[in-house]
N, C-alpha and C positions, 0 to 999 in steps of 0.2 A: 504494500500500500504506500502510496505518495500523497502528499500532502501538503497542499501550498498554503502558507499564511502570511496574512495582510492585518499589521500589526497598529493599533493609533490610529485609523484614519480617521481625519478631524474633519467635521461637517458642521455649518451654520445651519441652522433648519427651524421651520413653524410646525411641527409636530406639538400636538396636544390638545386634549378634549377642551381645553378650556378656552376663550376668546382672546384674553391677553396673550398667554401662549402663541397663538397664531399672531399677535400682531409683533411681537418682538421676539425676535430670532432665540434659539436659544443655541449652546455646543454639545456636540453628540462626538462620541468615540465608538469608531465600530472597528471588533477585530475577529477578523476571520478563518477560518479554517474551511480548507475544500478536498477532500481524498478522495484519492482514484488508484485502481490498480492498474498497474503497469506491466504488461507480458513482453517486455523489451525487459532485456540484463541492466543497458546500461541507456539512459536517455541520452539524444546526442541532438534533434532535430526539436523544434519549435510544437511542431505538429504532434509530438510525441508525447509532450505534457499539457497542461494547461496554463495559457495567459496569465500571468499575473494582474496585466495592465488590463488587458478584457474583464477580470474579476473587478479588480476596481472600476474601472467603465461600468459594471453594471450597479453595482453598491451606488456609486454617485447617483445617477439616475433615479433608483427610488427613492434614495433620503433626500430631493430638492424637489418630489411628490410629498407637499402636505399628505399626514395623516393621522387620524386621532390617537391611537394605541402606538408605540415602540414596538410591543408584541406582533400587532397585523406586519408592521414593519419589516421583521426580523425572521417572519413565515413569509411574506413576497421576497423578499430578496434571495432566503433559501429555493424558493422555487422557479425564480428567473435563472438562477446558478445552473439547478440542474437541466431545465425546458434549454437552456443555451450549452450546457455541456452532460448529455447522457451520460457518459459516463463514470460521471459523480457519483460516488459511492454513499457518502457522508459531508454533508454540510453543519459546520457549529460556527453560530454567529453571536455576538456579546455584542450589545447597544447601550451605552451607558449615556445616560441626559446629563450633565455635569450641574444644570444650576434650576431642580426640579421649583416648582411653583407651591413652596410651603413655609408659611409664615416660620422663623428661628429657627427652620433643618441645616444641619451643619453637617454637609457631605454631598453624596449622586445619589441615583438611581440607577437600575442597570436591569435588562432581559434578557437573558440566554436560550439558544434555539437551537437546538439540535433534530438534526433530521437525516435518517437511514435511507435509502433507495434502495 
């Protein structure tokens, strides 16, 4: 099994059920994990693994789609992953809101998603 990960990616976004939420940005960290099995010994060509850059290409794309839940979030983006690369074995994705919407919380939030094919 192979396994690409995309560590920190930092996103501005209006994700959140609430109206203030959507009207001022808040910062999201998403890090990713993508496994696939590999029947090559050893990878040497492009085609033989998966994108890095295509993974983040697709990550960005959802998280600058407003939407209310992290959670719906963090299940579309696993499933763009795979619909774009079948042979995704295992997708785990970690969304972290860094400055959620709660009067004196001192810390994040965060939703982890893991999903088998």
């Amino acid at each position: 099994m192979v396994t690409i990960k995309l560590k920190q990616l930092r996103f501005f976004a209006h994700h959140g059920l609430y109206e203030e939420e959507r009207k001022v940005s808040n910062e999201f960290i998403v890090d990713l994990e993508v496994a696939f099995e590999s029947s090559i010994a050893v990878i040497k060509k492009m085609n033989e693994t998966i994108n890095y850059i295509k993974l983040y290409e697709l990550v960005k794309a959802d998280m600058l789609q407003t939407t209310d839940l992290i959670e719906t979030l963090a299940m579309k983006i696993s499933n763009n992953i795979h619909e774009s690369y079948p042979r995704v074995k295992k997708v785990s994705i970690l969304i972290t809101k860094k400055y959620p919407p709660v009067i004196n919380f001192s810390g994040n939030v965060a939703v982890s998603y893991v999903k088998e094919y």
